[in-house]
C-alpha positions as CSV (number, residue, x, y, z in Angstrom):
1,X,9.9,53.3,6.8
2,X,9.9,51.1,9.9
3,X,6.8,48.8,8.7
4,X,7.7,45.4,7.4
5,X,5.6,43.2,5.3
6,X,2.2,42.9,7.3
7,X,2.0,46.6,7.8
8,X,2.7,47.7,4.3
9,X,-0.1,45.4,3.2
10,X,-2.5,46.4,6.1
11,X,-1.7,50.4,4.6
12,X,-2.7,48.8,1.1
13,X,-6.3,47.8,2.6
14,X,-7.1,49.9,5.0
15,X,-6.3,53.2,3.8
16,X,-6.2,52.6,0.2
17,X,-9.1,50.1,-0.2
18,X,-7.1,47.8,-2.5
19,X,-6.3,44.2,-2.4
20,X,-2.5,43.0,-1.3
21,X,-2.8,39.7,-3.2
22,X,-4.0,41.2,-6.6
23,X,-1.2,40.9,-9.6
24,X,-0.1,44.4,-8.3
25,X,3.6,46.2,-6.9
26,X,3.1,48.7,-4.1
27,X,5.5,51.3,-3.8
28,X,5.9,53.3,-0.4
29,X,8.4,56.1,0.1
30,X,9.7,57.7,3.6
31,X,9.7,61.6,4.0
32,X,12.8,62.1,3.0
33,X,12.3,60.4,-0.2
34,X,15.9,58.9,-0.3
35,X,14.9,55.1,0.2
36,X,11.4,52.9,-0.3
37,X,10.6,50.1,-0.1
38,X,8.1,48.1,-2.5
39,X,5.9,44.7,-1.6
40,X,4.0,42.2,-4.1
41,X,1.9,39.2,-3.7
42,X,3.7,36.1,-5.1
43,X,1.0,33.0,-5.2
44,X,3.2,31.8,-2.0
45,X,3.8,34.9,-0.2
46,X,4.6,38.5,-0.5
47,X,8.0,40.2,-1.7
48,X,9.6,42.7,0.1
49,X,12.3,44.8,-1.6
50,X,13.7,48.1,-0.1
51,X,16.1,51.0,-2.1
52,X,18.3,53.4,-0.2
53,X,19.5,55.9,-2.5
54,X,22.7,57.3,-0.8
55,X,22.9,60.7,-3.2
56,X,19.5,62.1,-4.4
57,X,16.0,61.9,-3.9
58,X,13.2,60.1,-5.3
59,X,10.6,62.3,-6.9
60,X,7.7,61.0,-5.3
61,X,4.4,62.8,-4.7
62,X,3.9,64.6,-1.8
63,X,0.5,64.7,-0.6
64,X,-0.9,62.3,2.4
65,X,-2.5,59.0,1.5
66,X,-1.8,59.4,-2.1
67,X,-2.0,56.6,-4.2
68,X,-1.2,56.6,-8.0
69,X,-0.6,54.1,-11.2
70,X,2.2,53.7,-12.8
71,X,3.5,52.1,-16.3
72,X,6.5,49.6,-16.0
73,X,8.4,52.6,-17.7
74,X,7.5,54.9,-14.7
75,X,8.8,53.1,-12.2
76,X,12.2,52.4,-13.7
77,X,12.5,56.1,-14.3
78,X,11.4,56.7,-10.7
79,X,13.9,54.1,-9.0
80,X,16.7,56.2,-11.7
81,X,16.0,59.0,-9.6
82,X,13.8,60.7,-12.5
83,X,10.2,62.6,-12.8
84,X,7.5,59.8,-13.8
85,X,5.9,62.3,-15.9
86,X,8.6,62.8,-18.4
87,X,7.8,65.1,-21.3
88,X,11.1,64.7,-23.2
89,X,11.1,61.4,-24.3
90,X,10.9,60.8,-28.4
91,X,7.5,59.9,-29.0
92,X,6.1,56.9,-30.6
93,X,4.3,56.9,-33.9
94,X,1.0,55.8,-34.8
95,X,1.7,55.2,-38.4
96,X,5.3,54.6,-39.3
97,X,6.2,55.7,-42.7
98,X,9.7,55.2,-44.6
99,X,11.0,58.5,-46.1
């Protein structure tokens, strides 16, 4: 978690093959999971922002040189400190009906 702005945007190009400056938030998470740190393009510059947690862990995944896409609602679930893959949420409906 020591990389500042120009790092964190050289990881998103070089290793991931993706643009900095596109309409897109990168997230990046340290081994222990308890603090990231997240940069964005911003027509003038980029944004950095950085979480510590100081109970818990963010469930992040694990592997290497992973790179994944997540919905608005992901990430505030994963900044809560929650799975984004939650399965117990009320689902929505298709065709709403009144009893």
């Amino acid at each position: 978690m020591r990389s500042g702005i120009n790092g964190l945007a050289s990881i998103v190009q070089d290793v991931f093959h993706l643009n900095p400056f596109g309409n897109y938030l990168f997230l990046f998470c340290g081994k222990r999971a308890d603090r990231c740190k997240a940069i964005y393009w911003e027509k003038s510059g980029f944004v950095l922002t950085y979480k510590r947690v100081e109970t818990g862990r963010f469930h992040w995944p694990r592997k290497e040189q992973t790179f994944i896409t997540i919905s608005e609602q992901q990430l505030t679930w994963l900044l809560e400190g929650l799975k984004t893959n939650q399965t117990t949420a009320i689902p929505e409906l298709e065709n709403p009906r009144l009893l």
